[in-house]
N, C-alpha and C positions, 0 to 999 in steps of 0.2 A: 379741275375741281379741287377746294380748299377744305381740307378736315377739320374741325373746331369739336374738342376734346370737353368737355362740361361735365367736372367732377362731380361724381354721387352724394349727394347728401343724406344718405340714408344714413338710421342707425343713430343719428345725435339725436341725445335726448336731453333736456335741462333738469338738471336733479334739484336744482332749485329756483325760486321766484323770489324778487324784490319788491316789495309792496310800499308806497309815499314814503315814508322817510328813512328806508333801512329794515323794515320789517320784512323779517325773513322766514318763509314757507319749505320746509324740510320734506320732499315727495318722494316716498316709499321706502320710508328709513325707521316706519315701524317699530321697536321694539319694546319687549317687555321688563320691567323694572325687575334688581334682582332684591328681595327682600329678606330682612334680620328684625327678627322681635328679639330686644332688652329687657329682661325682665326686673322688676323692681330692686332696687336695693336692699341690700343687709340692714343697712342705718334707715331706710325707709319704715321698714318691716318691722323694727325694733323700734321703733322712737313713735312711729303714728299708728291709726288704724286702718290705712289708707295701703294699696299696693299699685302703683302706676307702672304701666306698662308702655315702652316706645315702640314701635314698627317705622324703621329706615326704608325705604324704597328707593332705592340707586340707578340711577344710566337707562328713564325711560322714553322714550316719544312714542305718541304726539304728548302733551301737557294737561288730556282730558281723563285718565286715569283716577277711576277711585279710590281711595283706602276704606276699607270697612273693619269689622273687628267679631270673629266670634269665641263666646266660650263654652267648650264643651259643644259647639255645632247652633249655639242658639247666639243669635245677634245681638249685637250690645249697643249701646248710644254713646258716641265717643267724642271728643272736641274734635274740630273740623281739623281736616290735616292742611302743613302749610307745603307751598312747592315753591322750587327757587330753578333758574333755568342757568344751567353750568355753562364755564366757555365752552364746550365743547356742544354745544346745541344738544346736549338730553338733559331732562328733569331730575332732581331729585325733589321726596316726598320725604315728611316725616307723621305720625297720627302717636295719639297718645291717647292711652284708656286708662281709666281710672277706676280702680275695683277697690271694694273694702277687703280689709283682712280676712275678714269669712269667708267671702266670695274666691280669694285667690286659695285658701287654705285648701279648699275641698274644689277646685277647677284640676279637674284632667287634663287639660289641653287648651291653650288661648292661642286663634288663630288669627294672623293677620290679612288680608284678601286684597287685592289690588286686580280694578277690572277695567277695561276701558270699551264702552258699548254694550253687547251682547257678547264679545266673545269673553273666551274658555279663561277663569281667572286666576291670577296665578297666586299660591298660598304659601306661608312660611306656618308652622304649628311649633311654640315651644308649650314643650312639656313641665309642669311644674315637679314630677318627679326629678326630675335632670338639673334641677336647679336646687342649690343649697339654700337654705333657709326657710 
């Protein structure tokens, strides 16, 4: 009688798909962007009536992630944010809002939100006290 040994295949899993020409699917590498609000310039603040605010969102997958914007907890209408897909296979985001001088003067807090689906979304909050000008 002859033993024939037939290695286990368990256990391999493809962490990724190739799709027609190169397009590449990332499975279960999930993560959440880590986010920095900029708050407007000195030279901004002083020269217009204008106060623009940037939110960076860094290192996130998948690529369907939101950017939103609130101030003081009430939502604001902001230019679309743009996303650029790194060599390293995650996103970054950037979103810009645009406040009048009034508006930023007396803003407690302008949050930036980034959410992807229904889940739990992640917030950065600067504070205009913390900020000179």
């Amino acid at each position: 009688m002859q033993e024939v040994f037939v290695p286990a295949v368990l256990g391999i899993v493809s962490l990724w798909c190739t799709f027609g020409s190169g397009t590449r699917l990332d499975v279960g590498s999930n993560s959440a962007p880590t986010l920095t609000v900029l708050p407007p310039s000195s030279e901004e603040l002083s020269s217009t009536t204008t106060a623009t605010l940037t939110c960076l969102a860094n290192k996130g997958f998948p690529s369907d992630w939101t950017i939103r914007w609130k101030v003081d907890g009430t939502s604001q209408k902001q230019e679309a944010s743009s996303r650029v897909l790194e060599k390293d296979g995650q996103y970054n985001w950037s979103s810009t809002l645009t406040l009048t001088g009034q508006e930023w003067n007396k803003a407690g807090g302008v949050t930036c939100e980034a959410q992807q689906n229904s889940q739990t979304p992640v917030t950065k909050t600067l504070r205009r006290a913390d900020c000179s000008g």
